[in-house]
DOTI-718430 format. One record per atom (N, C-alpha, C): residue in one letter; x, y, z. Coordinates in steps of 0.05 Angstrom, whole numbers, padded with zeros to 5 digits, always signed. Atoms other than C-alpha are relative to their C-alpha. Example, Ala and Ser with C-alpha at 12.3 -4.5 7.8 and 13.67 -1.06 7.14 Angstrom:
2
A+00018-00024+00000A+00246-00090+00156A+00018+00024+00000S-00016-00024-00001S+00273-00021+00143S-00015+00022+00014
END
This chain:
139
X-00017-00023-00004X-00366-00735-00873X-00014+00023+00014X+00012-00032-00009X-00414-00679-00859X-00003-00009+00038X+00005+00005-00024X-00443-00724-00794X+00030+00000+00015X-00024+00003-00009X-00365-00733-00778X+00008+00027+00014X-00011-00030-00001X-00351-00651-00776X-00016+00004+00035X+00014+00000-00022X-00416-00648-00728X+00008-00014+00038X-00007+00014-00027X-00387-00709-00677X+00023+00017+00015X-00030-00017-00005X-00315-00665-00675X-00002+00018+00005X+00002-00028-00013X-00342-00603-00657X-00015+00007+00028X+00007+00006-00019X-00385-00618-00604X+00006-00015+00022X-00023+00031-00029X-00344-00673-00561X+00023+00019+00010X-00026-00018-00009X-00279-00615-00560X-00023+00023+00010X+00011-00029-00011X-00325-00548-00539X-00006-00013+00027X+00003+00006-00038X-00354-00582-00475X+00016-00011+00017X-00024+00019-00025X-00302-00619-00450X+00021+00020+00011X-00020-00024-00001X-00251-00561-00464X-00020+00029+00027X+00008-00029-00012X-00301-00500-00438X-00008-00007+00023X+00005-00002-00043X-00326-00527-00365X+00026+00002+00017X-00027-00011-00016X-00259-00535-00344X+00010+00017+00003X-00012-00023+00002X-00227-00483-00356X-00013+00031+00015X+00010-00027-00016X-00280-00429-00341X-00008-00001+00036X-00018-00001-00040X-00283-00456-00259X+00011+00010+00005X-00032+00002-00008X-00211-00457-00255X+00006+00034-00008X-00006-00025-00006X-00204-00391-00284X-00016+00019+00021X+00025-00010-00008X-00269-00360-00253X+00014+00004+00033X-00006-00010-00034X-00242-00378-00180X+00028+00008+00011X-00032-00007+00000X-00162-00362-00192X+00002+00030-00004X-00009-00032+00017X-00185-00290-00225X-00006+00011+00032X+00006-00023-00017X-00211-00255-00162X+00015-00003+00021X-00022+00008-00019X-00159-00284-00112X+00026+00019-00010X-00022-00019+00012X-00105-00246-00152X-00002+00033+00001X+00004-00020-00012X-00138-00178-00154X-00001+00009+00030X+00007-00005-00029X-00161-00175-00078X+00029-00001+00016X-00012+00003-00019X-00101-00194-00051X+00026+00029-00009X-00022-00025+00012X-00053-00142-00098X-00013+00022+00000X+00013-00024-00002X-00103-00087-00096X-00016+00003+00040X+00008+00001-00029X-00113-00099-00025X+00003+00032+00017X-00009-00031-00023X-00112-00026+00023X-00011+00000+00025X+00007+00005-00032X-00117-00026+00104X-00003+00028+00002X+00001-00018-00009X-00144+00027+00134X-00003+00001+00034X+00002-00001-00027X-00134+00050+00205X-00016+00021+00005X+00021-00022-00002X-00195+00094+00230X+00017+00022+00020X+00002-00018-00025X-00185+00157+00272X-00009-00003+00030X+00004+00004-00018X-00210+00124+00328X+00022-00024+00010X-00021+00029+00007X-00158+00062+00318X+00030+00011+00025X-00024+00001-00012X-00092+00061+00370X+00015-00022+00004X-00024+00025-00003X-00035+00019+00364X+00025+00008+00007X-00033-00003-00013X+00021+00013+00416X+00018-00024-00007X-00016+00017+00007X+00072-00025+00383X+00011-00007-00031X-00013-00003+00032X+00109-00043+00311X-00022-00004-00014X+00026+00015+00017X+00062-00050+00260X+00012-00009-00039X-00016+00014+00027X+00084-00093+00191X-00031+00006-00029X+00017+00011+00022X+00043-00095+00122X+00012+00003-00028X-00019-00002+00027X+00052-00104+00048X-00004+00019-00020X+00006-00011+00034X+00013-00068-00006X-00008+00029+00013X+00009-00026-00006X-00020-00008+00014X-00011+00008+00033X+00012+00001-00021X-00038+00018+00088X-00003+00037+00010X+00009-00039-00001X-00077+00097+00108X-00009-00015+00033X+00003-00010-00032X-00072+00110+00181X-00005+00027+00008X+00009-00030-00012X-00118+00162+00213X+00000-00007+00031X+00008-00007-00026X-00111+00150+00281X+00031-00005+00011X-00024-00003-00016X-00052+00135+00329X+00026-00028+00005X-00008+00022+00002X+00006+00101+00330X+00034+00000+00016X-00026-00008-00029X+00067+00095+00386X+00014-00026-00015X-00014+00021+00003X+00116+00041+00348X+00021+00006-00025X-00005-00001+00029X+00160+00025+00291X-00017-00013-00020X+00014+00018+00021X+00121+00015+00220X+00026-00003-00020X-00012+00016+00027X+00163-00029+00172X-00017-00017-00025X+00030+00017+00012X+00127-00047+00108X+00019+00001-00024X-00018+00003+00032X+00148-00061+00034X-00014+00012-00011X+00014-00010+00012X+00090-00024+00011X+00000+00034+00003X+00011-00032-00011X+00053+00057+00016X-00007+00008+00016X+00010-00008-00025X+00043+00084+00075X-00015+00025-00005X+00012-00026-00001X-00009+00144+00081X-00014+00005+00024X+00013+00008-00029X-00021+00177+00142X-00006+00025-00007X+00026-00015-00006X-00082+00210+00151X+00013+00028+00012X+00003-00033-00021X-00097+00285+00170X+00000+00004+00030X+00009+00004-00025X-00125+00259+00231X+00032-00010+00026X-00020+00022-00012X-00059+00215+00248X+00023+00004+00006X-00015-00006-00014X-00006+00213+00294X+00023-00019+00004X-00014+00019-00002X+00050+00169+00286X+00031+00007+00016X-00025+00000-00009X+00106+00160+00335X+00022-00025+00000X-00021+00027-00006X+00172+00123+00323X+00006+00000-00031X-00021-00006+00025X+00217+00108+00254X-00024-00017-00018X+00022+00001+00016X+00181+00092+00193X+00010-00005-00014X-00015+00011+00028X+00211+00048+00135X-00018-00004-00020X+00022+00012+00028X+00173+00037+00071X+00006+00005-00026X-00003+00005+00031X+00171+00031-00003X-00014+00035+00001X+00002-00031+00003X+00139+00104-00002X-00025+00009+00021X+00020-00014-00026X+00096+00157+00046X-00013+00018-00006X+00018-00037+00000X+00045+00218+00038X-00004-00008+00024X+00019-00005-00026X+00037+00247+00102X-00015+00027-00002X+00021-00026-00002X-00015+00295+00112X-00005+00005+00035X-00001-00002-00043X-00020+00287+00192X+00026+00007+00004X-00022-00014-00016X+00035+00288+00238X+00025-00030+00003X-00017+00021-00002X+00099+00238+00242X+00022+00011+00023X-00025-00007-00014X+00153+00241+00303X+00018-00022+00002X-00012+00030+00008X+00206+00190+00278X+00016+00009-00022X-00014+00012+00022X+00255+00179+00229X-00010-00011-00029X+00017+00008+00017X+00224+00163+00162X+00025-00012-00023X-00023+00013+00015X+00261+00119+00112X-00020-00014-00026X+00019+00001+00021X+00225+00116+00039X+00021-00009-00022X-00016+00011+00013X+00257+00069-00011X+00002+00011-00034X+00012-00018+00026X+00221+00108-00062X-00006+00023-00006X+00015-00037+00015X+00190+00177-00054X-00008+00002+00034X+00012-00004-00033X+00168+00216+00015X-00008+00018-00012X+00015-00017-00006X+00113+00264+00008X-00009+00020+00017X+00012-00014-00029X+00092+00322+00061X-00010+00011-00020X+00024-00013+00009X+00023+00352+00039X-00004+00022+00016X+00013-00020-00022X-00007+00411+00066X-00011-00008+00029X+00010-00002-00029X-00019+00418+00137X+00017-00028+00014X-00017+00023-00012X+00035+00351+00146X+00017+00020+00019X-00025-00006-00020X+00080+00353+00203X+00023-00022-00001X-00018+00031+00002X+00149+00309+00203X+00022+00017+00024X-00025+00003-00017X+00197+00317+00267X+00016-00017-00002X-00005+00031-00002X+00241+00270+00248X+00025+00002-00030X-00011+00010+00038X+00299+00255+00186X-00006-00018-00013X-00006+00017+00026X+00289+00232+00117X+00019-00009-00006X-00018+00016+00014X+00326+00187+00079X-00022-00015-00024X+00020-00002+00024X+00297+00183+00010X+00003+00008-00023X-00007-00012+00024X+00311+00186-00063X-00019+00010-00017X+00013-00017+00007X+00255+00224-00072X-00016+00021+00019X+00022-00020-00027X+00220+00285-00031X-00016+00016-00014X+00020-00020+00009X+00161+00327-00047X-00008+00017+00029X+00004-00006-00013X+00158+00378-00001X-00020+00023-00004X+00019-00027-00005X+00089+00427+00003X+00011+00019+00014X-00006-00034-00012X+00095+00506+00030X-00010-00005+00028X+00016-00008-00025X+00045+00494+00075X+00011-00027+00022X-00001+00024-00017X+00079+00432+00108X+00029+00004+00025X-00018-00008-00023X+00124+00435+00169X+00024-00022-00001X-00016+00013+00003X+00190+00401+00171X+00024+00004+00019X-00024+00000-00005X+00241+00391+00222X+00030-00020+00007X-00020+00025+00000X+00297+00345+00216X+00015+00007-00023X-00019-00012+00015X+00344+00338+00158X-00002-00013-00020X+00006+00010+00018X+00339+00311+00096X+00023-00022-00023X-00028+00010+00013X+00383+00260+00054X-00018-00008-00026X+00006+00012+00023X+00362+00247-00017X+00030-00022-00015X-00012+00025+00005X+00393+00178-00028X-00006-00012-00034X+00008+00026+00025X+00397+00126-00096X-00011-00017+00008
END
């Protein structure tokens, strides 16, 4: 009996714990990286044309197109975006000339510029931020 306890505890722990800790080991960091993922566009960075992405994306430099994304858009102090702008939500702190379309929330920070109408069931608008266009707070 006692040698019996010994065979049954040691035959299930190794067989059970290699597998498992691999399989989790190389499944865990594929999940973070790709959901916590954030693109950044430098201040030196220019892009003529649409630009798409999903989770998070901060643009400091320039940008002549439409951005469509499902995710956050944040555009830089530095950054200059021309053309309409759809997304899940926006802080701008730079400059936007375009149409902006926020499924969630639109931001203007100090020293932002927006030429351009919202459409947005949420706005935060700073003192210090410049605004001309028109505003629709949507559901």
């Amino acid at each position: 009996m006692f040698g019996s306890r010994k065979d049954d505890s040691p035959t299930p722990a190794p067989a059970a714990s290699p597998e498992p800790a691999p399989t989790k080991t190389e499944r865990q960091p594929d999940g973070p990286r790709t959901s916590t993922a954030r693109g950044f566009l430098s201040s030196e960075v220019s892009i003529d044309g649409d630009l798409t992405f999903r989770n998070e994306l901060l643009i400091d430099g320039k940008v002549n197109g439409k951005i469509n994304a499902t995710g956050t858009l944040i555009v830089g102090k530095n950054a200059r975006v021309r053309g309409e702008v759809r997304v899940k939500a926006v802080t701008i702190q730079g400059t936007i000339e375009g149409n902006v379309f926020a499924s969630e929330r639109c931001s203007l920070e100090p020293g932002a510029t927006l030429r351009g109408d919202i459409e947005s069931p949420r706005l935060a608008l700073d003192e210090n931020a410049s605004f001309l266009g028109r505003a629709k707070i949507s559901r």
